[in-house]
N, C-alpha and C positions, 0 to 999 in steps of 0.2 A: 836579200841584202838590204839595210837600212841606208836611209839619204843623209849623207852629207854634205855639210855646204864646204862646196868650192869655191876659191877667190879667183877667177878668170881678168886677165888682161880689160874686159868688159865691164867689172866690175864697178857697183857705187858703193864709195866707203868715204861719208861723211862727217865732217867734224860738227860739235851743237853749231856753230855759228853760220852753217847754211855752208860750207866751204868743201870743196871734193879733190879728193885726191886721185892726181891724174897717175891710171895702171896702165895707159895703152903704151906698148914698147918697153916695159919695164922687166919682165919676167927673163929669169937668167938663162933659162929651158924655154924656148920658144921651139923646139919641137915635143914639150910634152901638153899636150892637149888636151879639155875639155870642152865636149861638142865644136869641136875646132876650133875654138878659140886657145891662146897659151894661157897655161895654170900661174899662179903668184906661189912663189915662196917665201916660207916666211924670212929668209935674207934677203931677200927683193924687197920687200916692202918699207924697211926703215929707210928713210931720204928720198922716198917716194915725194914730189912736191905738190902742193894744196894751193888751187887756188881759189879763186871768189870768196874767200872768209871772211865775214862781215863785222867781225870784233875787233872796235874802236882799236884800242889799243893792244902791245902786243900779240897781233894775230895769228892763227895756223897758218905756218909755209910751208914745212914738212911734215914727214910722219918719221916720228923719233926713236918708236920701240912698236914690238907687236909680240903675244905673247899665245901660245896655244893651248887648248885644251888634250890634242892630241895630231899627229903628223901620221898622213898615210903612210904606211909601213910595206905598203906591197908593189909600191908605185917603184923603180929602181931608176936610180938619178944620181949620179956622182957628186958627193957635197951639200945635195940643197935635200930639204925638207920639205913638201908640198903643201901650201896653207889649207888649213883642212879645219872644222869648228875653231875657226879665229875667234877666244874668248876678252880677249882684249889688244885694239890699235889708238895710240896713244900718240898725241902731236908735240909737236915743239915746247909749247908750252902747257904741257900735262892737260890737256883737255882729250877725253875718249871720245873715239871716230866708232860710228857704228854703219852696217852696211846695209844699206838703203834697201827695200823690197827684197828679204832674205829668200821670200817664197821663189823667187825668180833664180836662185844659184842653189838647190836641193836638187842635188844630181847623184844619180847611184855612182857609186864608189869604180865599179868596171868601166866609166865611162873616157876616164881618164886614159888616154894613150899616149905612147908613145911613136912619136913616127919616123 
């Protein structure tokens, strides 16, 4: 089976201006799990809030939109979609958030539980 990246509650998803978007406690499914930690959906993550952003004016507070390349399909979850090759997360003010050390969230697809 090939790796995909999962967005876990642990996760860094930074906006260019040095700013990070706080995941801890945010996932709708906190009993569906990657390596124990709870997975993000992609409705979880719009109003997600950002902070430390370093851009003078109008800065990243939140995250405004996230959009996917593809949503695990095998994962079974009432309603949400499991953030799964997150190809675009996009803040307040239209600046792209990318996610910090991707090497570190490339986890097989089975690893995902539910508990």
């Amino acid at each position: 089976m090939s790796k995909r990246i999962k967005i876990t509650e642990l996760g860094i998803i930074k906006c260019p201006h040095g700013g990070i978007a706080q995941l801890k406690g945010k996932s709708s499914t906190p009993n569906q799990v990657c390596g124990g930690v709870p997975t993000m959906n992609m409705q979880d993550l719009p109003g997600v809030p950002i902070s430390s952003c370093k851009k003078g004016i109008n800065r990243c507070t939140v995250i405004s939109s996230a959009t996917s390349a593809c949503c695990e399909t095998n994962i079974k979850a009432a309603g949400v979609n499991p953030s799964v090759d997150a190809v675009s997360v996009k803040t307040n003010n239209g600046s792209t958030m990318t996610i910090s050390d991707p090497d570190k969230y490339l986890l097989n697809s089975n690893l995902v539980k539910t508990l």
